[in-house]
C-alpha positions as CSV (number, residue, x, y, z in Angstrom):
1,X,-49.0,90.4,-19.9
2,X,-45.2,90.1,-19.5
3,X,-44.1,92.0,-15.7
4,X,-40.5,93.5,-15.0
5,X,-40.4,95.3,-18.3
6,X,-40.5,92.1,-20.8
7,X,-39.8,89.3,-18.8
8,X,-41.1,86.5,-20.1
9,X,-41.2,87.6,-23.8
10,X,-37.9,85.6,-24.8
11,X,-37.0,83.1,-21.5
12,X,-33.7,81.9,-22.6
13,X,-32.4,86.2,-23.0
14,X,-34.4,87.4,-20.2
15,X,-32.4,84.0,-17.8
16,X,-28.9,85.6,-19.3
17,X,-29.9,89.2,-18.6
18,X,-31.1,88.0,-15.0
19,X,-28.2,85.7,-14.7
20,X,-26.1,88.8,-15.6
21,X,-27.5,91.3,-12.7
22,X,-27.1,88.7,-10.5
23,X,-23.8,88.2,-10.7
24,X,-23.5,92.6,-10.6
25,X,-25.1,92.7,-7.3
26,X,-22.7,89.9,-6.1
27,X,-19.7,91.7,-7.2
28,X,-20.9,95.2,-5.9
29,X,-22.0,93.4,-2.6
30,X,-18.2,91.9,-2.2
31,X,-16.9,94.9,-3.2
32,X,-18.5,96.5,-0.4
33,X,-17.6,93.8,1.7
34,X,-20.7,92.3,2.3
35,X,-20.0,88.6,0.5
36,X,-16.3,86.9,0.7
37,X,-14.6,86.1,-2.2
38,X,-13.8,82.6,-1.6
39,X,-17.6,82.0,-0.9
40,X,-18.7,83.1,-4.1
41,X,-15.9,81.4,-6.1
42,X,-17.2,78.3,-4.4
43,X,-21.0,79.2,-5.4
44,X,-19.8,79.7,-8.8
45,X,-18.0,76.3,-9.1
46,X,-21.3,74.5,-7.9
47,X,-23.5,76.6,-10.4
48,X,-20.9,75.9,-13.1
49,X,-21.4,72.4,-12.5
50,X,-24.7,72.2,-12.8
51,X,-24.9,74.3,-16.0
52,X,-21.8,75.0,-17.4
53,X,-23.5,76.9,-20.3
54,X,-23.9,79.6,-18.3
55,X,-21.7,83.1,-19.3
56,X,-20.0,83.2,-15.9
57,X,-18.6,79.7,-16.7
58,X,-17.0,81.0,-19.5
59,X,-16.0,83.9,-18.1
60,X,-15.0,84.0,-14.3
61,X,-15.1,87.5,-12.8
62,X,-15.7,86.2,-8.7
């Protein structure tokens, strides 16, 4: 039985779509002023280097 509405049907879709409302809440949380910008740049680069296959390597919005 899959929780959180699918997850765990199709694991490499359900890590992008996880992936991708991660990196929503960190925007809306720096926009709110919550998270610095340079800190999250910096969390990026070190994700990036450890898997730069992942979308927000390809395309830097923080």
């Amino acid at each position: 039985m899959a929780f959180g509405g699918g997850i765990g049907l199709h694991p490499v879709q359900d890590k992008r779509e996880y992936e991708m409302m991660m990196q929503d809440a960190r925007l809306t949380l720096r926009g709110k002023g919550y998270y610095s910008a340079d800190m999250l740049t910096l969390e990026r680069k070190v994700r990036c280097k450890l898997d730069p296959n992942r979308g927000e390597c390809v395309n830097p919005v923080e």
